[in-house]
C-alpha positions as CSV (number, residue, x, y, z in Angstrom):
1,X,0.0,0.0,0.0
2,X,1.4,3.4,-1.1
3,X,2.2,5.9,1.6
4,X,-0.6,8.3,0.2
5,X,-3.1,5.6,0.2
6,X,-2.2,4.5,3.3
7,X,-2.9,8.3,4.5
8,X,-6.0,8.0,3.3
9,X,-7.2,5.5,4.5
10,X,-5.8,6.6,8.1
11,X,-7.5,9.8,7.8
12,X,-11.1,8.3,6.7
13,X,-10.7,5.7,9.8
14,X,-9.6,8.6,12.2
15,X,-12.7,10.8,10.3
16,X,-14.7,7.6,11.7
17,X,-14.4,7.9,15.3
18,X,-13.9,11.7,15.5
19,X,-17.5,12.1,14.0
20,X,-18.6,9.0,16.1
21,X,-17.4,10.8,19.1
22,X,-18.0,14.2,18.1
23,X,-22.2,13.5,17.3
24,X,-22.7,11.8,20.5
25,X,-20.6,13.8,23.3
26,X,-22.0,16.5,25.2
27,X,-21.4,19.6,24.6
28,X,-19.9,18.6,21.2
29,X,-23.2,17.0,20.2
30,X,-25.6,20.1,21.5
31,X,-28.2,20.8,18.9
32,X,-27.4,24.8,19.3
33,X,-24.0,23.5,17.1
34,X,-24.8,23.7,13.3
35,X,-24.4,20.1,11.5
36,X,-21.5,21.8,9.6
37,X,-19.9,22.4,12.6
38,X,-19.8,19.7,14.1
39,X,-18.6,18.1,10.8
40,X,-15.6,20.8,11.1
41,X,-14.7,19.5,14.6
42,X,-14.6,16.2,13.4
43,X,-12.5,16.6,10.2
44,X,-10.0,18.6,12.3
45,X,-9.7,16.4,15.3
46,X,-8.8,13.4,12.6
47,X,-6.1,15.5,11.1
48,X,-4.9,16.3,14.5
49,X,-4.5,12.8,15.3
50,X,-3.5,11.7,11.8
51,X,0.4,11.1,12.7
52,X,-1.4,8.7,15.5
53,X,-3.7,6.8,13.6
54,X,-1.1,6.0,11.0
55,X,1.2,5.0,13.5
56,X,-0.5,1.8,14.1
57,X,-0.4,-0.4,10.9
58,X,-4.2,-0.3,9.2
59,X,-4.7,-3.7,8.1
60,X,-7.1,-3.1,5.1
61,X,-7.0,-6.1,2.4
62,X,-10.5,-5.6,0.4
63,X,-13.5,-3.0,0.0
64,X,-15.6,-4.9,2.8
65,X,-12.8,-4.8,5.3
66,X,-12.9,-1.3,4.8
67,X,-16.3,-0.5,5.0
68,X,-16.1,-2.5,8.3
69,X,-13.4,-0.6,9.5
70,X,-15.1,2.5,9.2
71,X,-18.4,0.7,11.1
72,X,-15.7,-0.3,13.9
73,X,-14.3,2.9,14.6
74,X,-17.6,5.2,14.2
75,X,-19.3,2.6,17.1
76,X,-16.0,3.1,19.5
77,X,-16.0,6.6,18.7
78,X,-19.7,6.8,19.9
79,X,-18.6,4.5,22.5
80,X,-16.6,7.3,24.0
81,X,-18.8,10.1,23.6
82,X,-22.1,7.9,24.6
83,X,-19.4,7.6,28.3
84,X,-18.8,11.3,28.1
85,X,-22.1,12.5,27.6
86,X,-23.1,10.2,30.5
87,X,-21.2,12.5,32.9
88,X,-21.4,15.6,31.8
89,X,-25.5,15.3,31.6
90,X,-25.2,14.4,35.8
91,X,-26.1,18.1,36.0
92,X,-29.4,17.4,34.5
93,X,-30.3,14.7,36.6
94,X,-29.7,16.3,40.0
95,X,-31.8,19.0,39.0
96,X,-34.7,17.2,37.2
97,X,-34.5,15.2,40.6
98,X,-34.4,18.5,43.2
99,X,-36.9,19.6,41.1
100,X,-39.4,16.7,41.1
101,X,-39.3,16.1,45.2
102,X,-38.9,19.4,46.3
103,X,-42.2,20.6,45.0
104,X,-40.9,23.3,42.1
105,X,-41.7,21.4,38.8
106,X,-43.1,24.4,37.2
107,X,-43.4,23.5,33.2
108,X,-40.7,22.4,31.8
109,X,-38.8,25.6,29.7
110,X,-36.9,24.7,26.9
111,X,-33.1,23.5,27.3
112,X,-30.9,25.8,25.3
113,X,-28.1,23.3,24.5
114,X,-30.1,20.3,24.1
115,X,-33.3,21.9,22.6
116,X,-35.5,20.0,24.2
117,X,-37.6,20.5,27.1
118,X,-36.3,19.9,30.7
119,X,-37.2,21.1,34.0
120,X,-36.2,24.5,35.5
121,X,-33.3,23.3,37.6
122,X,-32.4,20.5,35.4
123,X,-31.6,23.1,32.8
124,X,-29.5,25.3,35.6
125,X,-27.7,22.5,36.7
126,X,-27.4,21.3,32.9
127,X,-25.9,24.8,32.3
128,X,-23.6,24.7,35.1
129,X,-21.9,21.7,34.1
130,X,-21.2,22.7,31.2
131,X,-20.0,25.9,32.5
132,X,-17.4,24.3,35.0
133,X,-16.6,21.3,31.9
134,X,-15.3,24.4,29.7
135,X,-13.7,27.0,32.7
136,X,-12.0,23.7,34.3
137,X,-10.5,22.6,30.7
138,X,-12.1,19.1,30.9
139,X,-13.1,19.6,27.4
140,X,-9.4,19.3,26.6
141,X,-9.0,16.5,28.5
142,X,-12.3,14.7,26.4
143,X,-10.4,15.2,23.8
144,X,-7.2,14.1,24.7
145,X,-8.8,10.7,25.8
146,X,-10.1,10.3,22.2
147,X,-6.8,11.1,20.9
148,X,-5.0,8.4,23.0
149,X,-8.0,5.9,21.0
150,X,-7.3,6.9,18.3
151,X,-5.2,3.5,16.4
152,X,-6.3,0.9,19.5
153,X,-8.8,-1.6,18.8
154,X,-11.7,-0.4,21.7
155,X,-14.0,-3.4,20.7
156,X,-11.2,-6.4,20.9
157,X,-12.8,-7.3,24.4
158,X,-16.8,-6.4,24.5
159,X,-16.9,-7.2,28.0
160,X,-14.4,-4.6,28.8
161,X,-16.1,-2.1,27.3
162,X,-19.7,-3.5,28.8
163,X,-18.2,-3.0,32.2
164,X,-17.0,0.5,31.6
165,X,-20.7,1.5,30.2
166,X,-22.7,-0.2,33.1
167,X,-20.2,1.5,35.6
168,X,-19.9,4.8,34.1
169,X,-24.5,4.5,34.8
170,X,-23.5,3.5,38.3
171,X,-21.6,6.3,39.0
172,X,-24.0,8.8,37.0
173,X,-26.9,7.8,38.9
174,X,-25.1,8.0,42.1
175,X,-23.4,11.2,41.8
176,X,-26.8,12.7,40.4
177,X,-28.4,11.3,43.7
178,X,-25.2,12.6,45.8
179,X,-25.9,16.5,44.8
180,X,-29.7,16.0,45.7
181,X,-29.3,14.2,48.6
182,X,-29.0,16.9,50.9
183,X,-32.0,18.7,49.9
184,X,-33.9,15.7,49.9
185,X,-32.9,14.9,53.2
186,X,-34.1,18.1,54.4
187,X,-37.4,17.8,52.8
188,X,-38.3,14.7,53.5
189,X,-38.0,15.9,57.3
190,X,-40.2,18.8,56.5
191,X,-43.0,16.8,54.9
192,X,-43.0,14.4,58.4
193,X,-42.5,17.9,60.2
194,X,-45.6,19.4,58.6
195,X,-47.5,16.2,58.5
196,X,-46.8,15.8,62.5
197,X,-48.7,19.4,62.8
198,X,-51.3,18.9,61.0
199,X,-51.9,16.1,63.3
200,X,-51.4,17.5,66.5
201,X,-52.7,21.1,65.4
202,X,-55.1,20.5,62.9
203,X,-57.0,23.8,63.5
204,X,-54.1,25.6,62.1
205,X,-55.0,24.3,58.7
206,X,-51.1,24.1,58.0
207,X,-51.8,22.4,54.2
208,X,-52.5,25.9,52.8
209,X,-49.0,26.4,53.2
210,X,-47.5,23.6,52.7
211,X,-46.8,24.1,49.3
212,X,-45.7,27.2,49.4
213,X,-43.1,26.8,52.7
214,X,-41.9,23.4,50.5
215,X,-41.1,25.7,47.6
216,X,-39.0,28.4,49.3
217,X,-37.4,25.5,51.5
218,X,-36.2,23.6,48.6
219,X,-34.6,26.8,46.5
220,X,-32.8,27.8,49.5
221,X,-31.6,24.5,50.2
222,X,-30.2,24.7,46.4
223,X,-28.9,28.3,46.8
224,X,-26.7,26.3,49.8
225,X,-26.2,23.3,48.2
226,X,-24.1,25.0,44.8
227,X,-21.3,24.8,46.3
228,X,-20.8,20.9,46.3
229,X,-21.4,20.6,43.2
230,X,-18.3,21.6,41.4
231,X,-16.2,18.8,43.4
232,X,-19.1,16.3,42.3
233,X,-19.2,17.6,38.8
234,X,-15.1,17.3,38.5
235,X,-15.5,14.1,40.6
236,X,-17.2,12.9,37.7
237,X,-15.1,14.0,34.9
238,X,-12.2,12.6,36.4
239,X,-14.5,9.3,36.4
240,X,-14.8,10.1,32.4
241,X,-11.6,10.0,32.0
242,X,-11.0,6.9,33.9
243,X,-13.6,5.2,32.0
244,X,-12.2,7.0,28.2
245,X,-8.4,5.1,29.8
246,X,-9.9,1.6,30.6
247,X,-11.9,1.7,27.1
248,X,-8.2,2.1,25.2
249,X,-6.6,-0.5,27.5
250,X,-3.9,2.8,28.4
């Protein structure tokens, strides 16, 4: 194989997971980014990374190998962004989850980076994240975990990569819970506090605000909450790029 072709074919395989990755991880992925865009990002992370792709041999002997190729390292590009995107969004789902026990679940605005309709403090939190991802440089280090993929074979051992998936949900779940534990903690007292009252005082009439004292409870309890949720947040891209390592075998 010529040198030429042999960059071309490099190129079209690192074009492969870069747009894998690029379409599927947050905030690459966000639907405020234009198509072309994203395309861009794509095209320039596999010229960034060409000298590392064709520094592993590419083993192409027919058309179908090819076309297979390309189908390998689009899925373990996607691979890597589905695991990114999986941390970054913990933002969203300690929100939507403040938001659905502590009583504000006004209707759900529209999310300006996903486009699609969330819950109030889902799309704060959601915006936060992405926030910190940016001003911390983690979307540097994102990358840099695709470019260490790029030329290693991510789906030689499916369990691996099985494992890293059903831990890197393990740890979105539980660091999602972990911001909105505190708050509801707290409410969860309040509602036996209140329903203890209502009991024992029922001439008070303590339902009619209920609601109300639930409310301002829980967006305080946020307000005091904020500020564990930048060590959670980077707890969890450090776990990204845990997962990104394991996935390459580096």
């Amino acid at each position: 194989m010529s040198l030429q072709l042999t960059s071309l074919v490099a190129f079209l395989l690192a074009l492969a997971r870069a747009g894998g990755f690029v379409f599927l991880a947050m905030p690459f992925s966000s639907k405020m980014i234009p198509r072309v865009v994203q395309v861009g990002v794509a095209v320039a992370l596999a010229f960034g990374t060409l000298h590392v792709a064709m520094s592993y041999p590419v083993p192409i002997d027919s058309s179908i190998a090819f076309v297979g190729q390309i189908l390998v390292q689009a899925l373990s590009g996607a691979i890597l962004g589905f695991v990114v995107t999986v941390f970054v969004d913990i933002g969203m789902a300690a929100g939507s989850l403040l938001g659905l026990f502590g009583g504000f679940s006004p209707p759900p605005s529209m999310d300006p980076l996903s486009l699609n309709q969330a819950p109030a403090l889902g799309t704060f939190y959601d915006l936060l994240a992405i926030t910190l991802l940016f001003a911390s440089g983690g979307d540097r280090l994102v990358v840099a975990g695709l470019i260490r993929s790029m030329g290693t074979e991510m789906l030689s051992q499916p369990s691996l990569g099985l494992q890293v998936i059903v831990k890197s949900v393990s740890i979105f779940f539980g660091a999602a819970f972990q911001i909105a534990a505190p708050v509801l903690a707290v409410m969860f007292l309040s509602q036996v506090v209140l329903g203890i009252v209502v009991k024992v005082a029922p001439q008070l009439n303590a339902m009619q605000f209920m609601f109300p004292l639930q409310i301002l409870l829980s967006l305080t309890l946020v307000l005091l909450t904020l500020t564990l949720v930048p060590g959670i947040l980077t707890a969890g891209l450090h776990y990204a790029f845990i997962a990104e390592r394991d996935l390459v075998g580096g």
